[in-house]
VOGU-3710 file (C-alpha; in Angstrom, 3 decimals, decimal comma):
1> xxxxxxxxxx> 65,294/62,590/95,049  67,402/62,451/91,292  69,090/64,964/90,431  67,368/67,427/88,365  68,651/68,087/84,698  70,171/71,299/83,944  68,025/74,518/84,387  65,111/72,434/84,502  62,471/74,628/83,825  59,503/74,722/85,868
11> xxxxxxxxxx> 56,149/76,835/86,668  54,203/77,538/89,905  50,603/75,496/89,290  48,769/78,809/89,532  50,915/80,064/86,814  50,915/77,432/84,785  47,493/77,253/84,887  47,158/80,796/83,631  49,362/80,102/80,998  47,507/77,366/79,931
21> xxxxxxxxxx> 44,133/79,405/79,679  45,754/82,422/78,135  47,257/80,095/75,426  43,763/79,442/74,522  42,659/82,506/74,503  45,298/84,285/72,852  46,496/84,301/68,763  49,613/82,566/68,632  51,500/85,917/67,973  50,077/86,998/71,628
31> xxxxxxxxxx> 51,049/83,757/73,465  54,411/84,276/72,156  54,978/87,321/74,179  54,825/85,695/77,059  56,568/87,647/79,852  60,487/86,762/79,968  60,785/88,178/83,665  59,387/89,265/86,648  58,724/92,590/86,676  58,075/95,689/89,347
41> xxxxxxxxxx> 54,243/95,505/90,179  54,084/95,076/93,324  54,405/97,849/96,171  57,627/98,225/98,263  56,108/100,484/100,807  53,304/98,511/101,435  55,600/95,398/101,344  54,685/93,292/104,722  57,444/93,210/107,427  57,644/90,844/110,311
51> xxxxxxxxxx> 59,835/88,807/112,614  59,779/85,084/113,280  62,277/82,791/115,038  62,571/79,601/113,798  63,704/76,657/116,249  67,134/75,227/115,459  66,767/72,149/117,433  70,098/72,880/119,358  70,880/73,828/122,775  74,441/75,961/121,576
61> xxxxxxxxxx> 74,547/77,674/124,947  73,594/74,441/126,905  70,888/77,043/129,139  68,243/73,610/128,665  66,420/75,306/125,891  66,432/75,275/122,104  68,234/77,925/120,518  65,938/79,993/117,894  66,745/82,126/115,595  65,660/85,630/114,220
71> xxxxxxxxxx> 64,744/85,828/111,042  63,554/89,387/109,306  61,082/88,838/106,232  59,562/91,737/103,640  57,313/90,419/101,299  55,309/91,923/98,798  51,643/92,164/100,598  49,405/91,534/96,963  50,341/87,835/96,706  49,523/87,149/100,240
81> xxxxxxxxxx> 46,306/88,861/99,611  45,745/86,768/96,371  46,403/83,631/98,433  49,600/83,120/95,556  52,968/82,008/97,502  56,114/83,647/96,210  60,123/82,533/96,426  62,588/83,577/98,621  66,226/84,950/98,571  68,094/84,481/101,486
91> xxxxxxxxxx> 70,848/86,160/103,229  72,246/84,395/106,438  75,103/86,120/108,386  76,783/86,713/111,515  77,288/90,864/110,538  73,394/92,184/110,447  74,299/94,129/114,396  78,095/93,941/114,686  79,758/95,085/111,218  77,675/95,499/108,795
101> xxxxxxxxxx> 77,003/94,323/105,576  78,224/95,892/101,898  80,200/98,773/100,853  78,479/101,548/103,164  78,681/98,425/106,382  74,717/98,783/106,533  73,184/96,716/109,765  69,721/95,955/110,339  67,385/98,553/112,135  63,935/98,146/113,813
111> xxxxxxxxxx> 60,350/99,559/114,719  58,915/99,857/117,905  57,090/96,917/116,868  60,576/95,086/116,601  60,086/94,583/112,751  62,753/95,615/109,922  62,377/98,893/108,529  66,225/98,689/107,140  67,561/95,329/105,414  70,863/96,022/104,002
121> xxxxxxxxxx> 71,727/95,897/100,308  69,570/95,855/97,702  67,824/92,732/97,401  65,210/93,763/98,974  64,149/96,977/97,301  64,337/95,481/93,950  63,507/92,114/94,293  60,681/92,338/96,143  58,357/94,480/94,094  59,268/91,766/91,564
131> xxxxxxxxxx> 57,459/89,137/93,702  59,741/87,484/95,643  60,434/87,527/100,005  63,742/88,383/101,179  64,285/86,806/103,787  67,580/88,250/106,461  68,617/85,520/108,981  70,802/86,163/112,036  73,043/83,549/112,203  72,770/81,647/116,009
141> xxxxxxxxxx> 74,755/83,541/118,584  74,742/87,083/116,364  72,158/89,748/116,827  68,914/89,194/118,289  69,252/84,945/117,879  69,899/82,772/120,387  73,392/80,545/120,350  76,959/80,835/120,016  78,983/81,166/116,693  80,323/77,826/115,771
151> xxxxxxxxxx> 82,540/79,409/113,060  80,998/77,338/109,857  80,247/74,328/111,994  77,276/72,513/113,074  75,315/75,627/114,963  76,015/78,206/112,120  75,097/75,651/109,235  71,930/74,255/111,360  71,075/78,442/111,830  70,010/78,856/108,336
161> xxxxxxxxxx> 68,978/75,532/107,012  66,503/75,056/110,161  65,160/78,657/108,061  64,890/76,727/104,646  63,054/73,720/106,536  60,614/76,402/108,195  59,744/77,730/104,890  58,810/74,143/103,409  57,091/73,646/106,536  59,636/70,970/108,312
171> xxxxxxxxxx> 60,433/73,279/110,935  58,964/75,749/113,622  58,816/78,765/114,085  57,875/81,227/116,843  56,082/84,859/116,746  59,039/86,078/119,660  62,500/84,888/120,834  60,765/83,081/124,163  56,852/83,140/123,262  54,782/80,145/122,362
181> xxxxxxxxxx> 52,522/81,378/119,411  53,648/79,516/116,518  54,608/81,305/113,045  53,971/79,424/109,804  55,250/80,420/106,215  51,691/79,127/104,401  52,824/82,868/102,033  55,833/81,099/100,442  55,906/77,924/97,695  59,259/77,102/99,759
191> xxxxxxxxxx> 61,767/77,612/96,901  64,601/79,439/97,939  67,460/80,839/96,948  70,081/81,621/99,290  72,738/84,581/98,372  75,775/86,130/100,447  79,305/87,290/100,386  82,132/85,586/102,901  80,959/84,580/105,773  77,188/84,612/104,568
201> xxxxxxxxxx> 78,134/82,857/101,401  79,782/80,373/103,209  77,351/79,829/105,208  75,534/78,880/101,578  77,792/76,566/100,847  77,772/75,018/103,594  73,561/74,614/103,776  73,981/73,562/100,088  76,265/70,724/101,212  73,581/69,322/103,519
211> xxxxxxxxxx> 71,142/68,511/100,621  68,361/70,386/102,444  64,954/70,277/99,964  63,800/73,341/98,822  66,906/75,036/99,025  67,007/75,403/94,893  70,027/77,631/93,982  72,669/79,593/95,859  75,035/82,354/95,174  77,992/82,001/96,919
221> xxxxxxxxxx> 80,431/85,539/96,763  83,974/85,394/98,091  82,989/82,218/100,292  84,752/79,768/101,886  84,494/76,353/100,883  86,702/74,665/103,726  87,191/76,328/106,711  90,998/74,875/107,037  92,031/76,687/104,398  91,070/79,906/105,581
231> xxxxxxxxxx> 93,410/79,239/108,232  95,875/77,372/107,028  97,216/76,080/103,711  99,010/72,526/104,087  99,859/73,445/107,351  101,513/76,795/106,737  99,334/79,409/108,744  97,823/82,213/107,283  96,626/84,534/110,195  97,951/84,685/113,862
241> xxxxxxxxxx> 94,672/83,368/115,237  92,138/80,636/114,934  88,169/80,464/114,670  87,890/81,205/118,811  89,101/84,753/117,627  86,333/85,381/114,919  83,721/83,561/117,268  84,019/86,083/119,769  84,149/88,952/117,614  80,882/88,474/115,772
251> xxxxxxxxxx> 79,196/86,978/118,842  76,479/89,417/120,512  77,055/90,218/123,869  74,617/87,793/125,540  76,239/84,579/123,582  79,514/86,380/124,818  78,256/86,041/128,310  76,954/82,438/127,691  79,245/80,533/125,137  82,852/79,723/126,900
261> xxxxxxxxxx> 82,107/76,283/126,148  81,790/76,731/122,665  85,430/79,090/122,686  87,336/76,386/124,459  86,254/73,818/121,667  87,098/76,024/118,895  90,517/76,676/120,617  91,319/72,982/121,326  90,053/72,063/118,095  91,943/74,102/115,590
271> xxxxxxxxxx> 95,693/73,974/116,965  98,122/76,274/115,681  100,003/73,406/114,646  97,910/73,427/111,051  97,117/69,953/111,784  93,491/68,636/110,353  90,932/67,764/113,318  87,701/66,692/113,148  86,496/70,250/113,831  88,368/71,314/110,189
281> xxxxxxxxxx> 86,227/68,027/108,889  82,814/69,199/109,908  83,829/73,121/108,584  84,886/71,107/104,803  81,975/71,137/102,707  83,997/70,394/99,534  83,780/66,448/101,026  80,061/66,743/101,024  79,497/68,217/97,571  78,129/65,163/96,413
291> xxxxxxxxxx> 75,064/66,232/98,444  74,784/69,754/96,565  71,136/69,752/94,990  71,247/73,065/94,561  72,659/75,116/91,415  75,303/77,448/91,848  76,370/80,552/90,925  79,782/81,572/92,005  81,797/84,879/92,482  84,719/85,966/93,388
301> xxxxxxxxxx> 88,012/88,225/92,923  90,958/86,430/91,308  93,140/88,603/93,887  90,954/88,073/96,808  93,872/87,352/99,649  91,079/87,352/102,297  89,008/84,271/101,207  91,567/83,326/98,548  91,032/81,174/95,132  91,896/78,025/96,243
311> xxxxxxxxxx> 88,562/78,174/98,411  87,282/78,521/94,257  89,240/75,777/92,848  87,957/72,572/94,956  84,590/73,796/95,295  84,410/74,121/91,549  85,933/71,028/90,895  83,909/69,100/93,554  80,826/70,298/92,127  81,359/69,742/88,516
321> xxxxxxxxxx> 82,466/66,246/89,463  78,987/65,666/90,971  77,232/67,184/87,847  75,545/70,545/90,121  74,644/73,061/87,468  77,303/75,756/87,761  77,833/79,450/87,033  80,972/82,017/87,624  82,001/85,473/87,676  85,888/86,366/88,238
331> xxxxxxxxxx> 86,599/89,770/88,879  90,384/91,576/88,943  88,914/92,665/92,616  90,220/91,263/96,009  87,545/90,941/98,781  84,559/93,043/96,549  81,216/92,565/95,668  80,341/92,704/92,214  77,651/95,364/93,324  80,532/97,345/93,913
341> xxxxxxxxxx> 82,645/96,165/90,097  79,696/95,653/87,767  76,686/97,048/89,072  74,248/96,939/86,368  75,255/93,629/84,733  75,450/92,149/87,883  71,666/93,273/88,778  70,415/91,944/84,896  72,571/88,657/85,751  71,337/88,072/89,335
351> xxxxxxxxxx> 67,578/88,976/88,386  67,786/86,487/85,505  69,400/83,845/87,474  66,717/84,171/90,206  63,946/84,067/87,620  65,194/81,159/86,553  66,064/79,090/89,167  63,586/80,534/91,408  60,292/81,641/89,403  60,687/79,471/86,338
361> xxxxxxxxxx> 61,172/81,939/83,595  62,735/80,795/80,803  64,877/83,558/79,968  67,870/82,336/78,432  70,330/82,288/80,967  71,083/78,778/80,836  72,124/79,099/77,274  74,358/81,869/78,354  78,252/81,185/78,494  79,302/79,686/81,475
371> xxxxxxxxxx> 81,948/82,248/82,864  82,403/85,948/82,878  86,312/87,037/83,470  87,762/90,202/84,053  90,872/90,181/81,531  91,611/94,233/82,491  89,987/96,507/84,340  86,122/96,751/83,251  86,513/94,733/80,091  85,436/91,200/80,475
381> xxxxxxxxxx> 85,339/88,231/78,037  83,491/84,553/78,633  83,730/81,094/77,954  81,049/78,787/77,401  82,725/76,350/79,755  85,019/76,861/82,540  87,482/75,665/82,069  87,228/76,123/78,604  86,875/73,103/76,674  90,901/71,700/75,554
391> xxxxxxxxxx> 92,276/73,001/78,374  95,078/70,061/80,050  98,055/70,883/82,448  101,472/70,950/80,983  104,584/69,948/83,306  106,465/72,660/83,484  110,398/72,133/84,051  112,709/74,672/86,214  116,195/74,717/84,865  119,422/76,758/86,231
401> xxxxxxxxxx> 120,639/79,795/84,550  123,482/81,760/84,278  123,515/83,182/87,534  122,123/81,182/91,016  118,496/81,775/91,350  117,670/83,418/87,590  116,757/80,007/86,113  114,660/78,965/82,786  111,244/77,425/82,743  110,308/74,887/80,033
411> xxxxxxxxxx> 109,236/71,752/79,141  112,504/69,532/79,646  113,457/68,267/82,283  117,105/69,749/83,580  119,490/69,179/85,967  121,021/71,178/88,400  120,429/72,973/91,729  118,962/76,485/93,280  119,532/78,157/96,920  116,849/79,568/98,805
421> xxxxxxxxxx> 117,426/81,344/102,440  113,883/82,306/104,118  113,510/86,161/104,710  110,196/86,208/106,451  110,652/90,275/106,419  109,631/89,853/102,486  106,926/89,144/99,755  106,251/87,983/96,363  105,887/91,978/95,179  109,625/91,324/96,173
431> xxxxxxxxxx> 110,794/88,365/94,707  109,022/89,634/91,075  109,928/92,771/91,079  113,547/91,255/91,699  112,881/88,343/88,855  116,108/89,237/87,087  118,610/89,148/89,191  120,166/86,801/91,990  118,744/87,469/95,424  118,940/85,025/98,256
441> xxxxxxxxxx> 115,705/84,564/99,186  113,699/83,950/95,689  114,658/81,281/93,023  113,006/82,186/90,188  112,250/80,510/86,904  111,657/82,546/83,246  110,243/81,479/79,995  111,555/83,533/77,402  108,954/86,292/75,681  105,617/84,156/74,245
451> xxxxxxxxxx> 105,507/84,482/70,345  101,997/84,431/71,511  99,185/85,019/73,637  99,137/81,872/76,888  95,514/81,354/78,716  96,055/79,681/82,372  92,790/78,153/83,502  92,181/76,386/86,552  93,910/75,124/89,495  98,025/74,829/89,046
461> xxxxxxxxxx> 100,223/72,735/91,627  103,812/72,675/92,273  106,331/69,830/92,899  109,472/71,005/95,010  112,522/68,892/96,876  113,947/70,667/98,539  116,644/69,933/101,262  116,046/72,337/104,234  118,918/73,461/107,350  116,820/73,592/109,507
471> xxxxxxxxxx> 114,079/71,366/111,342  111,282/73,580/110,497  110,517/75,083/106,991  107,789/77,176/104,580  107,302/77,472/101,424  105,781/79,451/98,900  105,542/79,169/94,888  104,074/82,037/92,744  103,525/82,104/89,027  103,907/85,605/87,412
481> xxxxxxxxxx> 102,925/87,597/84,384  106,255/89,455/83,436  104,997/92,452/81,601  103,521/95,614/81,070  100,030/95,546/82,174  97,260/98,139/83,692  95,586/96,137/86,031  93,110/97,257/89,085  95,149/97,770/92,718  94,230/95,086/94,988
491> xxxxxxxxxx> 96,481/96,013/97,193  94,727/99,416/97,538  92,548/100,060/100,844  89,551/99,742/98,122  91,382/96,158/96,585  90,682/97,552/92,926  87,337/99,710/93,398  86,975/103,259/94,316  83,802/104,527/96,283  82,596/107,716/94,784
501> xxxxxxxxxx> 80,012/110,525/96,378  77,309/110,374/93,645  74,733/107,165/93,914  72,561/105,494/91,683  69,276/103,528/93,125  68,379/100,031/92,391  64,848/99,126/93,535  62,212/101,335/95,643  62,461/102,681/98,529  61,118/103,304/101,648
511> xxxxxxxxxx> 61,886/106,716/104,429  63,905/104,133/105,936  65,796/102,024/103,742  67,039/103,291/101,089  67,521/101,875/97,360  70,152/104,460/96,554  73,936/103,299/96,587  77,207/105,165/96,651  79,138/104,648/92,584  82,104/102,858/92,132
521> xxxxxxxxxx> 84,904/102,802/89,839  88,032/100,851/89,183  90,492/101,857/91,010  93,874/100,948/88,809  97,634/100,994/88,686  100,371/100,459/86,066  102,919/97,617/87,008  105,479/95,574/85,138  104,018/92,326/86,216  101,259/90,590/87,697
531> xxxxxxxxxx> 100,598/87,986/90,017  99,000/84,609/88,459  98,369/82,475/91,317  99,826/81,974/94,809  100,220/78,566/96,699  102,181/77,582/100,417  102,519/74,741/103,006  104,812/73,741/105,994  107,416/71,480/104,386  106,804/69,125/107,440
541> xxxxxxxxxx> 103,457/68,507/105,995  105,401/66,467/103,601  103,970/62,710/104,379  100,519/63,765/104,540  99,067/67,352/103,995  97,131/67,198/107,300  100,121/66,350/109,587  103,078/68,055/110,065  106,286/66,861/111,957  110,257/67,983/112,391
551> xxxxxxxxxx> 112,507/67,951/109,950  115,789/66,003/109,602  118,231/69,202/108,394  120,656/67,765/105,877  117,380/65,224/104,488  116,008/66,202/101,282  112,167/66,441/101,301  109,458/66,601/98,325  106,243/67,923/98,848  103,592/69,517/96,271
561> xxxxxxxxxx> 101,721/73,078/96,698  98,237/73,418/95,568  97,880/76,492/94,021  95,175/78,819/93,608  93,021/78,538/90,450  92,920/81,695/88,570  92,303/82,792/84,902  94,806/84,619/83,304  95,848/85,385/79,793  100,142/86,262/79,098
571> xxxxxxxxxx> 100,133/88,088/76,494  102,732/87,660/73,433  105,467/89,648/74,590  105,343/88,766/78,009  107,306/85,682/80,271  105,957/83,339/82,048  107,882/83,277/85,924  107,389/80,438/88,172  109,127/81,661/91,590  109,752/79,228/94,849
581> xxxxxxxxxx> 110,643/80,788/98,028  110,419/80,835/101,937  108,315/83,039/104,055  105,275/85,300/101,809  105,298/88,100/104,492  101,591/88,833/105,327  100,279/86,053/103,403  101,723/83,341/105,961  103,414/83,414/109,248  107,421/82,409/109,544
591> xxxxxxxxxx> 108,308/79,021/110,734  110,239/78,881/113,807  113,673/78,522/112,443  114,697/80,724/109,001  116,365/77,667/106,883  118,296/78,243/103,952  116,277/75,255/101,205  118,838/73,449/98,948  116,191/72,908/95,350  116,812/70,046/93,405
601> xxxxxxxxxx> 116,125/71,119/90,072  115,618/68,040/88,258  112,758/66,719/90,763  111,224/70,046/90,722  108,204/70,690/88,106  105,520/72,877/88,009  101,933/71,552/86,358  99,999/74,136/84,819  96,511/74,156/82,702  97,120/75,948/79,720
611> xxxxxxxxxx> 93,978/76,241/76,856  95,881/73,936/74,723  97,906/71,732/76,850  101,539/71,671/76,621  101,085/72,345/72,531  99,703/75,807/73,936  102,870/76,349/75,970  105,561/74,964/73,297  104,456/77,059/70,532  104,007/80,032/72,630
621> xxxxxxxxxx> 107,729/79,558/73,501  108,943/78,205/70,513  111,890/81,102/69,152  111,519/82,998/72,197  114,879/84,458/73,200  116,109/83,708/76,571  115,535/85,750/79,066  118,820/87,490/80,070  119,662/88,477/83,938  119,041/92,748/84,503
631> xxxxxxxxxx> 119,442/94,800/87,381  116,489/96,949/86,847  113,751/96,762/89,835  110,539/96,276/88,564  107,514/97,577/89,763  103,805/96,180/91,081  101,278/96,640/93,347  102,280/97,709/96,677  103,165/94,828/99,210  99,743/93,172/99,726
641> xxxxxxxxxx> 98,486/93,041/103,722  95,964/91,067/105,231  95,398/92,508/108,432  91,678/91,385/108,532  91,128/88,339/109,839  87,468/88,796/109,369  85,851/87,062/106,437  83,334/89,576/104,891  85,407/92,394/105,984  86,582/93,892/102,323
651> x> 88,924/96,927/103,732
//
């Protein structure tokens, strides 16, 4: 099937057809006010609610039978009466019985009849007196679905799209878990729209990535786009456990029972070695984003250290590579939905985008600019492009300073060396706040104060040699914002929101599930700098960034970091700190040994997309004074922690 162009607008027959005799009808001045959206009419209360479970095709237990799985629908009842067939929005996850889903951790509940009275968040309540079925689908091996959690493989990908193939009748579907009566989904036109945050955007992703018909848009929300990397960054680990873990924790208590099999491969497959197996191949959906039919719109928190922006970066770049019509929201947030940062621009945004993609409205959304980003807390800016158009990486130059380990940063290259000894017991809050002065375990690297304001866009990596002691070895690079700022506390138990006692309602409601939400607000701190963007690996990844091996102490070794994208403006006044260390307590485990890492300056660079290009950089730096070496402490956000090793699990 070609590609579609962008926003390709389109109309269900039936309403086209309307259209069409209303045109004639009408005096041009009438026809022209057309509806732009689709509006409240229909009757939440009254909406119908049933269960199906649609066959997968697998056997993930390996009991002889195909695995189904449970899928909760509300629809509004006046189409299905009207014979019309409406959309659907889509929710997959692995949390509707065992966490919870959204700020208050809402789960599904049921009537004696076993049908949905509660469907967490909002989508439901608002979006379905405007016409459209939502649609809640346990993943397999979660809730009341058959299975075992694959951890974004085969089985948790095949979960929902087996639900999109169902609704454009490719698939079947079942009135119980073991019955034989069939269900069909003859009420829906089969375009859907698939929505979640972490794991269930993730799973999005990763349907998007088959190429499945029908599926026509999906908003992705602090998702993974490679399961590797939530585990591991170029072989540097990132939590003390692997997908076996996070299978059995989400896994309901008969898949428990049922799915050793399924533990022992995801144990065996993802070593703690931070090699890449085939298992991390089959969880990588970036490779397949040449299938992606579907349009995208993508959100996430620029200090998300859960899901973290490098997950943003390839998927991004994959996507506009293969020409998939793209959309994105960064927030100053970690691991938060923009429910919970931007309520009612996010429901205007969302409700456009869905008329759009889904319904065919023509609503101006696609003329919109192309990203949203959170500068400072609750003020936003955009850019018609993202990146924005003239934006090119600079190669950015360490050099040594007066004192070991308080270096320069520019755009020559320099000579000269820097000494780094691993403290796994501390962070990057440490190494910043400590920018000015010679510590052991940080070399850092300072422009002098920008004559003017510096806009970092995109995805930065880092070039280091380094000569290690020791025959294992991390290493982490950070770029920071040196400067005043007031900025919203990630590192907070809220990660930059704060959950208030008074709610607003968004949608209808029912005795049973509410439309009514707690408030937020930014939840903000005052620090002296600010944390750009973040990138690691296991210096034995060296050769190849999915095999590590031993190193030769003494042997000098380059490797380069991927770092996270981000978007981030230094204002005049500020500097510009590129800092390589060891360990990043909490963001990735020690290495066996604690080396001390010899850096050799002049084969150590730093490339960096600036709006503007290197011209951006040089004449933001050109007459800034030198930074000079203090011995004040400067202060940040509180050391960051990432206890969770639960994707969708905010605080």
């Amino acid at each position: 099937m070609p590609k579609r162009t962008r926003f390709t607008t389109w109309r269900p027959l039936a309403t086209a057809a309307t259209a069409a005799l209303m045109a004639t009808l009408l005096t041009p001045a009438a026809a022209q006010a057309a509806p732009r959206g689709s509006e409240p009419v229909h009757s939440y209360e009254n909406a119908i609610r049933e269960a199906v479970w649609v066959d997968t095709g697998l056997d993930g237990n390996g009991d002889g039978k195909a695995d189904r799985v449970a899928v909760d629908i509300v629809r509004p009842r006046e189409p299905a009466a009207q014979g019309r067939k409406v959309p659907v929005i889509m929710d997959a996850s692995p949390y509707y019985s065992c966490c919870g889903r959204g700020n208050e951790s809402q789960k599904k509940t049921y009537d004696g009849h076993g049908d949905v009275v509660q469907l967490p968040l909002f989508y439901d309540n608002y979006f379905v007196p405007r016409g459209y079925a939502v649609v809640g689908v346990d993943l397999a091996g979660t809730n009341r679905s058959d299975g075992c959690v694959d951890v974004g493989g085969r089985s948790d990908v095949r979960s929902a799209k087996a639900v999109v193939d169902w609704l454009n009748g490719r698939a079947k579907a079942y009135t119980t878990r073991t019955g034989t009566t069939r269900a069909e989904a003859g009420w829906t036109n089969g375009r859907t729209g698939m929505i979640g945050k972490s794991w269930d955007g993730t799973i999005a992703n990763g349907v998007a990535a088959t190429g499945v018909e029908g599926l026509e848009t999906i908003v992705p929300i602090s998702a993974i786009s490679s399961w590797y990397d939530y585990y591991f960054q170029q072989g540097a680990p990132l939590y003390d456990s692997g997908p076996d873990w996070l299978s059995n924790y989400v896994n309901s208590p008969d898949a428990r029972a049922t799915c050793a099999a399924v533990q022992r491969k995801l144990a065996d497959g993802a070593p703690r070695s931070g090699d890449w197996t085939p298992l991390w191949t089959e969880r990588d959906y970036v490779r397949a984003a040449r299938k992606v039919k579907a349009s995208v719109f993508l959100v996430h928190g620029l200090q998300d250290l859960n899901v973290r922006m490098k997950h943003v970066g390839q998927w991004w770049d994959a996507l506009a590579k293969n020409g998939v019509d793209r959309k994105i929201w960064l927030s100053q947030t970690g691991h938060v939905d923009p429910f919970d940062f931007r309520r009612a621009e996010w429901v205007d945004t969302l409700h456009r985008w869905f008329d759009h993609e889904l319904m065919g409205y023509d609503n101006g959304i696609d003329r919109a600019p192309m990203a949203d980003i959170e500068r400072a807390p609750d003020r936003w800016s955009t850019s018609r492009t993202w990146p924005p158009a003239g934006t090119r990486a600079a190669t950015l130059r360490p050099g040594p300073g007066a004192q070991d380990g308080v270096g320069t940063l520019g755009l020559h290259r320099r000579h000269g060396t820097a000494t780094v000894t691993d403290d796994p017991a501390l962070s990057e809050t440490d190494w910043a706040a400590n920018i000015d002065k010679p510590t052991p375990e940080k070399a850092g690297f300072v422009t002098g104060p920008l004559t003017r304001d510096l806009r970092l866009s995109g995805s930065s990596e880092v070039t280091v040699t380094a000569t290690p002691s020791t025959p294992t070895a991390h290493l982490s690079a950070v770029l920071v914002d040196i400067g005043p700022a007031t900025i919203r506390d990630y590192a907070d138990a809220g990660e930059g929101i704060t959950t208030l006692a008074d709610r607003t309602c968004w949608g209808a409601s029912t005795a049973g599930d509410s439309a009514c939400f707690k408030e937020t607000k930014a939840k903000t701190t005052d620090v002296d700098y600010t944390i750009v963007s973040r990138g690691w690996a296991d210096l034995g990844n060296h050769a190849a960034d999915g095999k590590g091996a031993p190193l030769t102490p003494g042997k000098r070794y380059t490797i380069t970091l991927d770092l996270a994208a981000t978007d981030h403006v230094v204002p005049k006044g500020h500097r510009l700190a590129l800092i390589v260390a060891g360990t990043d307590k909490d963001l990735i485990d020690p290495p066996a040994d604690r080396p001390t890492l010899k850096l050799d300056l002049a084969r150590t660079s730093a490339r960096v997309p600036f709006a503007g290009g290197a011209t951006a950089f040089a004449r933001a730096t050109a007459g800034a004074a030198s930074a000079t070496p203090g011995a004040s402490l400067l202060d940040g956000v509180r050391e960051p922690r990432t206890t969770h090793r639960v994707p969708g699990e905010a605080r």
